[in-house]
C-alpha positions in Angstrom: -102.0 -84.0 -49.1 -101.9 -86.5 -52.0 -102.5 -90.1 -53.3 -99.7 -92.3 -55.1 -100.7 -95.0 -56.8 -98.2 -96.8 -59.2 -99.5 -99.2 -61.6 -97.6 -102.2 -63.6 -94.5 -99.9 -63.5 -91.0 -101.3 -64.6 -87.6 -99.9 -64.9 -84.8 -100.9 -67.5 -81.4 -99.9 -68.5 -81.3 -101.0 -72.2 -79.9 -104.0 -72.5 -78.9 -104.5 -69.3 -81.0 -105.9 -65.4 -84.6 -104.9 -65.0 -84.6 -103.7 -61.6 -88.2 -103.0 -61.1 -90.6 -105.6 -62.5 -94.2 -105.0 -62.7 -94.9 -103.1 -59.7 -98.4 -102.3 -58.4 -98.5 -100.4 -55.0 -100.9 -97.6 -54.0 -100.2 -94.8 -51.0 -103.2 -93.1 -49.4 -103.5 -89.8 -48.2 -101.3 -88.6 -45.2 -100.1 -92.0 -45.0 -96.7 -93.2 -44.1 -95.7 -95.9 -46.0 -92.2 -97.5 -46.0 -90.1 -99.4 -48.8 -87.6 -102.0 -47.5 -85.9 -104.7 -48.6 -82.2 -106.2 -48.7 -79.3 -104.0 -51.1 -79.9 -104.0 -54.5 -83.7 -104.7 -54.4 -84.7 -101.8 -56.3 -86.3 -99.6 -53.4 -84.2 -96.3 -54.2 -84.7 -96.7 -57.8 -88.5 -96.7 -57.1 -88.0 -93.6 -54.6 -86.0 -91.7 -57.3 -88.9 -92.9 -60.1 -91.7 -91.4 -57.9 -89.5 -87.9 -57.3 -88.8 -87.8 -60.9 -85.3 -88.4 -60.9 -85.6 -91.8 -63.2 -87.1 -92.4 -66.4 -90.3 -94.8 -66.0 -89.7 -97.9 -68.6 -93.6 -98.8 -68.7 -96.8 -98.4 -66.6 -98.5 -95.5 -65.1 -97.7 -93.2 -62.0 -100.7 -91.0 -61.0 -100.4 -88.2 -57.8 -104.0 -87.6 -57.0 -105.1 -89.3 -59.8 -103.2 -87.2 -62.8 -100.6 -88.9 -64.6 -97.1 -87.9 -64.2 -94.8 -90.3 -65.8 -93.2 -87.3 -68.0 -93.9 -84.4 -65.3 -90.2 -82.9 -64.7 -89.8 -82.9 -61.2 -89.9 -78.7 -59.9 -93.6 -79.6 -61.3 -94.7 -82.4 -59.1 -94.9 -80.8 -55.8 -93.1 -84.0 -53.9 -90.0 -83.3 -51.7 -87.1 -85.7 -51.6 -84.8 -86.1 -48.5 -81.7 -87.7 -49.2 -79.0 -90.2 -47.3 -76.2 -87.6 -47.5 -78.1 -84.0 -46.0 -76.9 -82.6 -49.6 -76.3 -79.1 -47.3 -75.0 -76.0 -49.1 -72.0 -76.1 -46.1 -71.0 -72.1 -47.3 -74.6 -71.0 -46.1 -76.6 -70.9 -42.9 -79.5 -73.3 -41.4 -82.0 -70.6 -42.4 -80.6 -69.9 -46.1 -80.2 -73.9 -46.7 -84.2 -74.0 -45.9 -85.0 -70.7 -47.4 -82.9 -71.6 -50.3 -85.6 -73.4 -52.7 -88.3 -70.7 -52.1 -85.9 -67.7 -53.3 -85.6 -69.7 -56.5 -88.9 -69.4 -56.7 -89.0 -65.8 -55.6 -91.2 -66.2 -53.1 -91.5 -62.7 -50.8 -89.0 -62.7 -47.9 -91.7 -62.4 -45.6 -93.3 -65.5 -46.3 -90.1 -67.5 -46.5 -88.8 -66.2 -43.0 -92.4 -67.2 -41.2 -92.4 -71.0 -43.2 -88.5 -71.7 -42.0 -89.3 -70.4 -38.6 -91.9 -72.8 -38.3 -90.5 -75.4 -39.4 -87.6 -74.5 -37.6 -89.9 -74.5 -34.7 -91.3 -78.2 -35.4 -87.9 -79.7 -35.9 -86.3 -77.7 -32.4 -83.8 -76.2 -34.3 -85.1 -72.9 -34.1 -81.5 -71.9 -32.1 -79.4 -73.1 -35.3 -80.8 -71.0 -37.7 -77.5 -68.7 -37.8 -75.4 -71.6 -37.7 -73.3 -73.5 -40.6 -73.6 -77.3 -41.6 -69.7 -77.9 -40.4 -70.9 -76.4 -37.0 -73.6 -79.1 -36.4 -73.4 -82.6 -35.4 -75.2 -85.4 -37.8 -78.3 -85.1 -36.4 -78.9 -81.7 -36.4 -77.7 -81.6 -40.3 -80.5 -84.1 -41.3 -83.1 -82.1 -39.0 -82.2 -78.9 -41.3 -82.2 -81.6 -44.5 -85.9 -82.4 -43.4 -86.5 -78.5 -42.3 -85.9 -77.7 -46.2 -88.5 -80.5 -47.7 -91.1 -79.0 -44.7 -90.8 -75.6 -45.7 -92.0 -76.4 -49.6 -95.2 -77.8 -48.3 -95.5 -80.4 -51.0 -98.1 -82.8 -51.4 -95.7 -85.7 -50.6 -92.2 -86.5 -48.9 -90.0 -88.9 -49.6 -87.3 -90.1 -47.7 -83.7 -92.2 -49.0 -81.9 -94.2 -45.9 -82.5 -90.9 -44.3 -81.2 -92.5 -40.9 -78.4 -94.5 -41.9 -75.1 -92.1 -41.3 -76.7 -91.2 -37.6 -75.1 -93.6 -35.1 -77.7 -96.2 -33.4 -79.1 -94.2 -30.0 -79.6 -91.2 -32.6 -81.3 -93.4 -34.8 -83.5 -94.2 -32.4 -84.5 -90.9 -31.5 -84.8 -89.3 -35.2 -87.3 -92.4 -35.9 -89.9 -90.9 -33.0 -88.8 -87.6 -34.0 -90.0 -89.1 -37.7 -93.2 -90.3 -36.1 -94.3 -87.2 -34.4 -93.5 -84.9 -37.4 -95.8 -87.2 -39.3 -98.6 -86.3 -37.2 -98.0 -83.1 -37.1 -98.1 -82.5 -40.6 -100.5 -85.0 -41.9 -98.3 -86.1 -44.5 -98.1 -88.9 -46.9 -94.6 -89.7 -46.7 -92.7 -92.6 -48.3 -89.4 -93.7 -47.0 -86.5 -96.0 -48.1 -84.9 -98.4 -46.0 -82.5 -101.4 -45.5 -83.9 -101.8 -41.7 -86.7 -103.6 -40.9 -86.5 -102.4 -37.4 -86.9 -98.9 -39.3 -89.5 -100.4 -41.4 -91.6 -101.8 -38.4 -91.3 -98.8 -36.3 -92.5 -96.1 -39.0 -94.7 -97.5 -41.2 -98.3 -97.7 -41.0 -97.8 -100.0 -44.4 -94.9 -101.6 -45.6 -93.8 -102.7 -48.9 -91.0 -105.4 -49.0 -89.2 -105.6 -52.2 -87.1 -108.3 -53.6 -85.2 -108.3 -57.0 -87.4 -105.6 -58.1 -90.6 -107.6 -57.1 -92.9 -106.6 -54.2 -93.2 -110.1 -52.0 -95.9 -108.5 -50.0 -97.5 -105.0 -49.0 -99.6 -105.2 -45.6 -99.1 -103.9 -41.9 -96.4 -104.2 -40.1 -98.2 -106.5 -37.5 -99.7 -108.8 -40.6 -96.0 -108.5 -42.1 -95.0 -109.9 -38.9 -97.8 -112.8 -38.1 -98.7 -113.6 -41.4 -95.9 -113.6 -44.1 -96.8 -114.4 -47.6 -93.8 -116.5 -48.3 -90.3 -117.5 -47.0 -88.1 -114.2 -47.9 -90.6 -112.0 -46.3 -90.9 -114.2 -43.0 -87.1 -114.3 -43.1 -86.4 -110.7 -43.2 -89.1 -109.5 -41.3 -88.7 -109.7 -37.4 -85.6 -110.0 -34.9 -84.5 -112.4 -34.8 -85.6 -114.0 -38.3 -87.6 -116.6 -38.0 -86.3 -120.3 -37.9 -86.6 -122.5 -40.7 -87.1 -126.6 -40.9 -86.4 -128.2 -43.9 -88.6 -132.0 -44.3 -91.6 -133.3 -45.3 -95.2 -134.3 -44.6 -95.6 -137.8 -43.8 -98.9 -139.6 -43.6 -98.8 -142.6 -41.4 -102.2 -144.8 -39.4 -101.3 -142.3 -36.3 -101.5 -139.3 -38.5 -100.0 -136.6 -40.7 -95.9 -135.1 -39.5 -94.0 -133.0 -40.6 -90.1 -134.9 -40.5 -87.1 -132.9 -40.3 -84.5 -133.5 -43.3 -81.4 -135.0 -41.7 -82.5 -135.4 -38.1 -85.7 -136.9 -38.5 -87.3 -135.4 -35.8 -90.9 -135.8 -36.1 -93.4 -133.1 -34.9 -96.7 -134.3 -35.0 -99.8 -132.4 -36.9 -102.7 -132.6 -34.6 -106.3 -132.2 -36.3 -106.4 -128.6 -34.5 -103.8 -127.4 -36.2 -102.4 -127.0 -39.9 -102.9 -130.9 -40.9 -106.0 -130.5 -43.5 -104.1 -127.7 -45.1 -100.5 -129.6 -45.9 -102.6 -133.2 -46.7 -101.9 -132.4 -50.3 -98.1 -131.9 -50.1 -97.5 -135.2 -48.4 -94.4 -136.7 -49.2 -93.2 -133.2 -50.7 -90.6 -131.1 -49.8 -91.9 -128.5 -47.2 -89.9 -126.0 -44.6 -91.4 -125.3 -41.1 -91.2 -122.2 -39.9 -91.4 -121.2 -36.2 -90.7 -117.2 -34.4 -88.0 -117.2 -31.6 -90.7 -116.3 -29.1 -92.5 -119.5 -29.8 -89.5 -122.1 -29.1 -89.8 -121.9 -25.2 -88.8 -123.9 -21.6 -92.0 -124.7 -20.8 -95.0 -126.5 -23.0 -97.1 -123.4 -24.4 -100.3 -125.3 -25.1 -101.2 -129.4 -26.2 -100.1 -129.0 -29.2 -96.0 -127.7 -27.9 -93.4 -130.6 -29.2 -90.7 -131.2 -27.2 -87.1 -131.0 -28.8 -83.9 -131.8 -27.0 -81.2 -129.3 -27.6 -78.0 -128.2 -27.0 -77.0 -124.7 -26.0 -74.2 -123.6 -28.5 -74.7 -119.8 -27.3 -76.7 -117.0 -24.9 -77.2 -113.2 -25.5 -78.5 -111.6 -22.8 -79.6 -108.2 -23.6 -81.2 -107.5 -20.5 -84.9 -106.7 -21.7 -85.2 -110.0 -23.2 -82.4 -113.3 -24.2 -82.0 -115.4 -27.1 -80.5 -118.7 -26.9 -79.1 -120.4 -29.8 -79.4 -124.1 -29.9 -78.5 -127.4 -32.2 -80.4 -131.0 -31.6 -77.6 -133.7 -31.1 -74.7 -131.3 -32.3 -76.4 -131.0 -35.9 -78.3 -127.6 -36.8 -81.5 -128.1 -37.4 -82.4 -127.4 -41.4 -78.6 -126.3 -41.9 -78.4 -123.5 -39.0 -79.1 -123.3 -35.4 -82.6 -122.7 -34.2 -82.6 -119.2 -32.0 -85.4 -119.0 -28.7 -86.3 -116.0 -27.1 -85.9 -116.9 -23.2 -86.4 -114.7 -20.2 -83.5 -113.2 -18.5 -83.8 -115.1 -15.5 -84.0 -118.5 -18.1 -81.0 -117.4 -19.6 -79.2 -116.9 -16.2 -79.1 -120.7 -16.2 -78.3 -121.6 -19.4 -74.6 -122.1 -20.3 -72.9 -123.8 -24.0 -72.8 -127.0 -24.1 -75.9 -127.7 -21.8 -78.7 -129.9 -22.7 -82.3 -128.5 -22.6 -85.9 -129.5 -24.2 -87.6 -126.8 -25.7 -91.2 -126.8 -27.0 -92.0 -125.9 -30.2 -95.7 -124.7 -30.7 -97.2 -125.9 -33.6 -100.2 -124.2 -33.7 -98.4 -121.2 -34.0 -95.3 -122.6 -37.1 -96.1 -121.3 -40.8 -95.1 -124.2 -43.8 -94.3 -123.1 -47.0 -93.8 -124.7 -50.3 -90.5 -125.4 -51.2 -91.3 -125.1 -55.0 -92.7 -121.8 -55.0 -91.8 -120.5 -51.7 -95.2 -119.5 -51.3 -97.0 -120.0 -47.9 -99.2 -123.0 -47.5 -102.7 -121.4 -46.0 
């Protein structure tokens, strides 16, 4: 398959927004890499730029290492898959697939045996005579994804592919995704809003912001080791929960102090004190996962907090409780726990609990830069 690297790129409309600033990202062979970010963060617009589809303001795009800024787009051997299907719906499943390679007059015989297979690595081998209005959403974005397979380019790319399928079918099409990258040893890059998507699929992922990339890692390092406060925000579910204070230095040690409550969480020599001594007296904001807010004390370093239960979803697998400290949320919103069913079975509004924060396990991040504080 094929490399991607961009380099310094930026996109501008004249006088108007940049929407991609200075973007350096680079996609290995047959990997699956996925672009994600909130709405209007410039991740289509990079999607389109790689295809072709947009002009490139500045900086360099290379596919295996050859430049392709000014490459039209039949000539750069990258198939696009887009949020609407974009099905011919007067033609068949097998003349929608075949449909590229006649334009390129490829001979019938080698156009029936590509669509059949990738008819036969998509299951829709029994569709083939049918039309798009004759198929339910699922099956139209399998034929969408049949007709990139079929060109055998060096890359795919893929635009909110998922987003008009309803949630079980999303759920389905993402393994579906997963296997088909496996089968073809692709490098595939794909768009999306969802960081669920984005977790799932990606064996990188690129998290965009204002046209800015805030970090490009794993999904796991995403996850457990954020660069700064809008990717820890966005990535995971629930977001993570934020404190807004300071550090304070005191003869009994260093603390982080909650704005507004004043709740005190101590900063034991085990765990991030040395780190945060230079921003004492500064404003900091504590951040903590759901899953590390629990009923019980996780380790020494756990800090009790006595809460109120404002809310409990249940979801069967798993519960979250949301929670205030003497009727006043914590750094402006409620704090969210992740609680085991039976734990939540006992919970109701308006009851007071302690939970234990775990402060080896909280991130703290500089409120100037938003940077996190290693």
């Amino acid at each position: 398959m094929a490399n991607v690297t961009l380099t310094h790129i930026v996109k501008a409309y004249g006088d108007g927004p940049t929407v991609i600033r200075d973007v350096s990202i680079d996609v290995r062979d047959q990997e699956f890499v996925v672009l994600v970010g909130p709405s209007g963060c410039g991740k289509s617009t990079l999607l389109r730029m790689i295809a072709g589809l947009e002009d490139i303001t500045s900086g360099d795009m290379l596919l295996d290492g050859k430049r392709i800024n000014d490459l039209p787009p039949k000539d750069r051997d990258i198939a696009m898959v887009f949020q609407n299907y974009a099905l011919y719906p007067h033609m068949t499943v097998f003349e929608n697939m075949a449909f590229g390679l006649k334009l390129r007059n490829m001979p019938k015989a080698e156009i029936r045996e590509r669509v059949t297979q990738a008819a036969r690595i998509l299951e829709i081998e029994n569709l083939l005579d049918r039309k798009p209005k004759d198929m339910s959403g699922g099956q139209r974005q399998r034929v969408a994804i049949g007709r990139a397979i079929v060109r055998e380019p060096k890359v795919f790319l893929f635009d909110e592919p998922l987003s008009n399928l309803d949630a079980k079918l999303r759920g389905q099409t993402r393994i579906e995704l997963q296997k088909l990258h496996r089968q073809l040893k692709a490098t595939m890059i794909y768009v999306t809003h969802d960081q669920v998507e984005a977790m799932t699929l990606g064996d990188r992922i690129v998290v965009l912001r204002g046209g800015d990339v805030m970090q490009y890692d794993t999904p796991l390092e995403l996850y457990n080791h954020p660069a700064n406060r809008f990717v820890a925000g966005f990535i995971g579910t629930p977001p993570m929960n934020f404190l807004a204070g300071q550090i304070r230095q005191t003869t009994e040690g260093a603390s982080f102090v909650t704005t507004g409550s004043g709740l005190q969480i101590p900063l034991t020599e085990a765990g991030p004190q040395t780190s945060l001594t230079p921003y004492v007296d500064k404003p900091v904001t504590l951040g903590i996962r759901a899953e590390h807010l629990t009923l019980s004390p996780a380790d020494t370093q756990a800090v009790p907090l006595p809460v109120v239960i404002d809310a409990v979803e249940n979801m069967g697998n798993e519960a979250l409780a949301y929670v205030t400290m003497n009727g006043i949320p914590l750094g402006g919103i409620p704090l969210v726990a992740r609680v085991s069913p039976a734990d939540a079975m006992r919970l109701r509004a308006g009851q007071s609990v302690t939970l234990y924060l775990n402060v080896g396990q909280a991130h703290f991040f500089d409120d100037a830069t938003e940077l996190v504080i290693r």
